[in-house]
N, C-alpha and C positions, 0 to 999 in steps of 0.2 A: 284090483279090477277097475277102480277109476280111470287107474293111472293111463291103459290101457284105453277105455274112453279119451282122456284128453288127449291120447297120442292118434287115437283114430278119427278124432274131430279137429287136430291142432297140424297133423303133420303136415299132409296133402295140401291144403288151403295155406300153410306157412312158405311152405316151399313156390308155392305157386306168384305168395305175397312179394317173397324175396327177392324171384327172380325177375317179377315187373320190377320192384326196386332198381338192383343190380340192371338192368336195362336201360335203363331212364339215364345212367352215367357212363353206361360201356355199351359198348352193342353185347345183341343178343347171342351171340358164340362164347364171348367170355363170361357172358352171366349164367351162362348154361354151364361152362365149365366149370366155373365158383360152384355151384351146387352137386355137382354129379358127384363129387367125394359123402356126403353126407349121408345117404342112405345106405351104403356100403360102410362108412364108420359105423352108425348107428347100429347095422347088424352086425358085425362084429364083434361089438361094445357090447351087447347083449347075450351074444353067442360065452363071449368069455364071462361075461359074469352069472353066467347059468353054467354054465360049467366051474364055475371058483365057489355057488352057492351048494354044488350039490351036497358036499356034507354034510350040508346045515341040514336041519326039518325045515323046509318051507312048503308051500303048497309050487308044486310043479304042472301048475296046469296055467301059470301067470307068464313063465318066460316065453313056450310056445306059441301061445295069446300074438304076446309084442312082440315076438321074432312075425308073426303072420302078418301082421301090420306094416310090419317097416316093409316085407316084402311086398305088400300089394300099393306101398307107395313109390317104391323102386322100380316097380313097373308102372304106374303111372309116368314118373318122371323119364322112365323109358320109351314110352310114348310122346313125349314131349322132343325128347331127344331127335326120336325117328321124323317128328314133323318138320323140325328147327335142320336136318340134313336136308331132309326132300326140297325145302323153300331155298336153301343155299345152292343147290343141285341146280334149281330152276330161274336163279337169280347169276347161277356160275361165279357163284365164290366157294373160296377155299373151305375145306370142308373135314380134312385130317383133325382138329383139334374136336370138332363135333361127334368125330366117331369112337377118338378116343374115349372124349368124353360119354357116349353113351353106351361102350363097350365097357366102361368104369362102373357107371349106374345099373347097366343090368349083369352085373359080375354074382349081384348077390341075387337075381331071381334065376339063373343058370344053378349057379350054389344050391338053391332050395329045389330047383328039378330037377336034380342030378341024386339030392340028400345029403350032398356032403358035409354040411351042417343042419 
């Protein structure tokens, strides 16, 4: 249960740290795309190891928890994504890597609306 706390007080605001980081040495398209893989690892990473735990006895109310979490960060960072196009749209730069990249980021909140994990 903590753990679950520190990822829903550590993710969102990490992510966000990061990518001012990442900015500060590249522009903001490729610091966006450094990040867009992570929350889609993240739930993955979690999808499989709720699924490798299920034999065990554990309490099963912990994976679903951090699977909700990574997803409501993937949409944040979703939103980040959609702003960081619009300004490139309006500034008329290249803009394919941003979509990729945010067609990457929200793969996994499509995944959870659809339920396929």
């Amino acid at each position: 249960m903590t753990t679950t706390l520190l990822l829903t007080q550590g993710l969102i605001p990490s992510m966000f740290f990061l990518f001012v980081v990442l900015t500060t040495f590249s522009n903001s398209t490729r610091a966006y795309a450094a990040i867009s893989l992570v929350p889609l690892a993240l739930g993955l990473t979690v999808f499989a190891l709720s699924s490798l735990s299920a034999v065990e006895h554990s309490a099963d109310y912990w994976w679903p928890d951090l699977y909700e979490k990574i997803v409501w960060a993937s949409a944040v960072q979703t939103g980040l994504g959609i702003g960081l196009i619009v300004r490139a749209l309006y500034r008329r730069r290249p803009v394919v890597l941003l979509v990729l990249a945010t067609l990457l980021t929200s793969s996994l909140v499509w995944l959870h609306a659809t339920r396929w994990l």
